[in-house]
C-alpha positions in Angstrom: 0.0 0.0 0.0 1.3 3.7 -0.6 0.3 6.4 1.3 -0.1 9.8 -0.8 0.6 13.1 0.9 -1.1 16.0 -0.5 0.4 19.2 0.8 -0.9 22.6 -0.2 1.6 25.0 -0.7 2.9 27.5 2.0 1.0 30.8 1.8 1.7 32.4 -1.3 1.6 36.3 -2.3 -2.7 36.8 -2.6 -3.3 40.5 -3.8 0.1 41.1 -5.1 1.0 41.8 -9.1 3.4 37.9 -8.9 0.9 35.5 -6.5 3.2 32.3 -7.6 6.0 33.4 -5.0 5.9 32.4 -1.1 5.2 34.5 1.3 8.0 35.1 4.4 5.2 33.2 6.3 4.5 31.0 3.7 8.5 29.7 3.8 8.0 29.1 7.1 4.8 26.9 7.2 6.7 24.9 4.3 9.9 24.6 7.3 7.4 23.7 10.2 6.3 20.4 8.2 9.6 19.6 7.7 10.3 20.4 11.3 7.3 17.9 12.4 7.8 14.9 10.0 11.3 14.9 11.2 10.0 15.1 14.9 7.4 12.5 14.5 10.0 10.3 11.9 7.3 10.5 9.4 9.3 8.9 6.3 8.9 10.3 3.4 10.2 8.1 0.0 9.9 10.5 -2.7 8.8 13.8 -3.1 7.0 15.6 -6.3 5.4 19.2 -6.9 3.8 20.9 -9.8 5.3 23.8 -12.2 4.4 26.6 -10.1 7.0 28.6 -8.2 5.7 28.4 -5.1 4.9 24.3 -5.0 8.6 24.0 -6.1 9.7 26.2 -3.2 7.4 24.8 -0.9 9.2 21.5 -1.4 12.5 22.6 -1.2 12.1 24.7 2.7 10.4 21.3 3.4 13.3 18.9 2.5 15.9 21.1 3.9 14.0 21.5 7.5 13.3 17.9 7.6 16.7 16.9 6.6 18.7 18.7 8.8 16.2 18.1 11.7 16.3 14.5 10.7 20.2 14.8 10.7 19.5 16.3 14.3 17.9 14.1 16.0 20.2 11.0 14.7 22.7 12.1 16.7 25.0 10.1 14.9 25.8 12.0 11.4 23.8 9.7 9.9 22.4 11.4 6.4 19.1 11.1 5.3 18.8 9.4 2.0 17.6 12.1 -1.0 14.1 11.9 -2.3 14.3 14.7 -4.3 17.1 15.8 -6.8 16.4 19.7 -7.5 19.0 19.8 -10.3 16.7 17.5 -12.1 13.3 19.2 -12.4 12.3 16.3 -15.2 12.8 13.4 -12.2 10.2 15.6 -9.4 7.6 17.9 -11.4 4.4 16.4 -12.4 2.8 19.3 -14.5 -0.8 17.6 -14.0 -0.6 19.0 -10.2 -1.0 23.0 -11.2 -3.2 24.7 -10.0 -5.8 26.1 -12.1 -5.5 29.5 -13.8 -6.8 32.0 -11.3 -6.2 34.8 -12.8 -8.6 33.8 -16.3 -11.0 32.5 -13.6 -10.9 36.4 -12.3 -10.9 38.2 -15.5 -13.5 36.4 -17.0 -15.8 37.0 -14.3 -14.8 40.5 -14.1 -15.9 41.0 -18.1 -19.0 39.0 -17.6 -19.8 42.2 -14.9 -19.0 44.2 -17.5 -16.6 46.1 -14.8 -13.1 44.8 -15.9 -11.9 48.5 -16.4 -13.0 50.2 -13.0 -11.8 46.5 -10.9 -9.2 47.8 -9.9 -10.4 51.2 -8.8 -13.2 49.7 -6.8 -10.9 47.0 -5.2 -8.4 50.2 -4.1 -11.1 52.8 -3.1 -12.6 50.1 -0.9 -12.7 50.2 2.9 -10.6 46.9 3.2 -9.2 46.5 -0.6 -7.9 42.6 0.5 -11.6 41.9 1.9 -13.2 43.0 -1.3 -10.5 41.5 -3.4 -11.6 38.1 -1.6 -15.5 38.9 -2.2 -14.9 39.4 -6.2 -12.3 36.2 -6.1 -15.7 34.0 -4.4 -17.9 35.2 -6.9 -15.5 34.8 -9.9 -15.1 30.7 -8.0 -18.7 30.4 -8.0 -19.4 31.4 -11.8 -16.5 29.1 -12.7 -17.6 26.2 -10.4 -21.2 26.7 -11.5 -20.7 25.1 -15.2 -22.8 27.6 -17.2 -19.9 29.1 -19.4 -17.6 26.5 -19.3 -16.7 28.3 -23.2 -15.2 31.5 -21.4 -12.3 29.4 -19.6 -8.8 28.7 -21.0 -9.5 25.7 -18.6 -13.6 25.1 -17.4 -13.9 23.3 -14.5 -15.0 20.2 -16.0 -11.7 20.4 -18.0 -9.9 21.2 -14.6 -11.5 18.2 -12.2 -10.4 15.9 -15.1 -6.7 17.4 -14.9 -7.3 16.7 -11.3 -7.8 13.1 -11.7 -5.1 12.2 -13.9 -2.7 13.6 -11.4 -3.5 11.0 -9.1 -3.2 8.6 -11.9 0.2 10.0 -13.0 1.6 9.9 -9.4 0.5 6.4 -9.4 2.4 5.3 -12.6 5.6 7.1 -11.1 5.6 5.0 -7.9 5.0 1.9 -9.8 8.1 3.0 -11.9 10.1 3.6 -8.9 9.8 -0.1 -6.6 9.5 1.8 -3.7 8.4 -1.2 -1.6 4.7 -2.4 -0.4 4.5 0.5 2.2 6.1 3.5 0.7 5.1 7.5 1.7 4.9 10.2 -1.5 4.3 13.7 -0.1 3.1 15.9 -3.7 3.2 20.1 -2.6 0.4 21.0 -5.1 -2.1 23.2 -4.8 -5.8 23.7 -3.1 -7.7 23.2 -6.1 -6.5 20.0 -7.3 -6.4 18.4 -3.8 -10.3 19.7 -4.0 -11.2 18.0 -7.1 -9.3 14.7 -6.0 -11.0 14.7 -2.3 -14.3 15.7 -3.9 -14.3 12.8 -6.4 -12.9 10.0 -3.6 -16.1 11.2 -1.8 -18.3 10.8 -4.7 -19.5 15.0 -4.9 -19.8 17.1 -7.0 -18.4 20.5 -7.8 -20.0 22.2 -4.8 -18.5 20.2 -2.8 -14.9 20.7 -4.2 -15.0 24.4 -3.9 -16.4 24.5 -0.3 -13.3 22.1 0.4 -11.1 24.5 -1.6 -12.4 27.2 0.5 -11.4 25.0 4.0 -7.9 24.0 2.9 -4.5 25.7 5.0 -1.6 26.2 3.5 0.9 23.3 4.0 -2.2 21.3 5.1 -2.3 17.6 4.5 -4.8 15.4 2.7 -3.5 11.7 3.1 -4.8 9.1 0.5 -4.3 5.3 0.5 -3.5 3.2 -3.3 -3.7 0.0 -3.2 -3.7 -2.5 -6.6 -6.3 0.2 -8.2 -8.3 1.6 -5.4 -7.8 4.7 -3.8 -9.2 5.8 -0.1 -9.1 9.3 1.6 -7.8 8.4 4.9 -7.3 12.1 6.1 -8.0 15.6 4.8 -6.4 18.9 5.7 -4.4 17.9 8.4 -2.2 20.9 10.1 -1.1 20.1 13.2 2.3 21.2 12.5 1.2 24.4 12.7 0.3 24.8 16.3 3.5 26.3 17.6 3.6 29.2 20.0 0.2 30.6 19.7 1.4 32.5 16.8 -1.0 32.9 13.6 0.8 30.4 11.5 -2.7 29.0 10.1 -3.4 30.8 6.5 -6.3 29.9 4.3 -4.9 32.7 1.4 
């Protein structure tokens, strides 16, 4: 049986001109699951990511935490085998694990308003520009999740929730490739949507369901899912206890 990891990525830059770039926090939440598989000797056989910048970097703060924390706690110089070879992008990304294209999910909705040109006025001019951001960002979801102009998308949600599907698939063929053993761990930094769409279709619901789930999911949370032969199980969704550290406010939904 393998056990597949699905990590959101650390908190990324919402309401700034590049999103695809951690936040200081964001690096941080990536180290602190590091930090915690190390602690709890949570093994971890291989890990992937998608294209995007920040599911790259979300891997790497986590592999260099939980190495050298791993390296820690041996006490006896013992190196932790690598799982991931950087210098090789080809052997860790998965492409089918990016995140859809938020930014066409925005504008679109924006033009359907017929307010694409004042957006940005009204976003700035507003009491709290990052809560009304968030308010147009839900309603631009909802149109895309709804299915009723599926032809506006570069990717429609039906198009996206496939996507979503084959990732697990493609996972699944690279572990078979790689003989990692009967009980093998695969931690994959993706993104909320496609951890969404896969928990969504595990639990047999529909879109709906998948964005209210988007909506739920932490950065660096954990969604855990069971293969075995051809089946696949949830076994545990959006798990974040590495986060409770301090009382500080290390738990981010954007």
């Amino acid at each position: 049986m393998t056990t597949i990891l699905l990590a959101r990525h650390g908190q990324a830059s919402f309401g700034q001109e590049n999103y695809d770039q951690l936040s200081e926090l964001g690096t941080v939440q990536a180290q602190m699951l590091g930090q915690h598989y190390a602690a709890t000797q949570r093994r971890i056989d291989a890990i992937f990511t998608g294209r995007l910048v920040r599911q790259q970097d979300s891997a790497r703060h986590f592999w260099e935490r939980y190495q050298s924390s791993t390296h820690a706690s041996n006490g006896d110089g013992t190196a932790v085998a690598p799982v991931i070879n950087f210098d090789q992008p080809d052997s860790y990304i998965l492409p089918q694990f990016d995140e859809f294209n938020h930014k066409d999910v925005f504008v679109k909705s924006a033009e359907a308003s017929g307010n694409r040109s004042d957006i940005s006025a009204e976003i700035a001019k507003a009491e709290s520009p990052a809560t009304r951001l968030a308010e147009l960002f839900d309603q631009a979801m909802q149109r895309w999740h709804a299915g009723d102009n599926d032809q506006d998308y570069l990717e429609s949600w039906p198009q996206f929730n496939n996507r979503a599907q084959q990732a697990l698939e493609q996972v699944r063929t690279k572990v078979a490739s790689m003989s990692l053993g009967q009980d093998s761990t695969v931690l994959v930094f993706t993104s909320g949507g496609v951890i969404a769409a896969i928990t969504a279709q595990l639990l047999q619901q529909g879109s709906q369901t998948a964005y209210q789930l988007n909506k739920s999911l932490v950065n660096t949370g954990v969604t855990s899912i069971t293969l075995k032969n051809q089946s696949s199980r949830l076994l545990s969704l959006n798990e974040y206890s590495h986060l409770f550290s301090d009382g500080k406010p290390f738990v981010t939904w954007r």
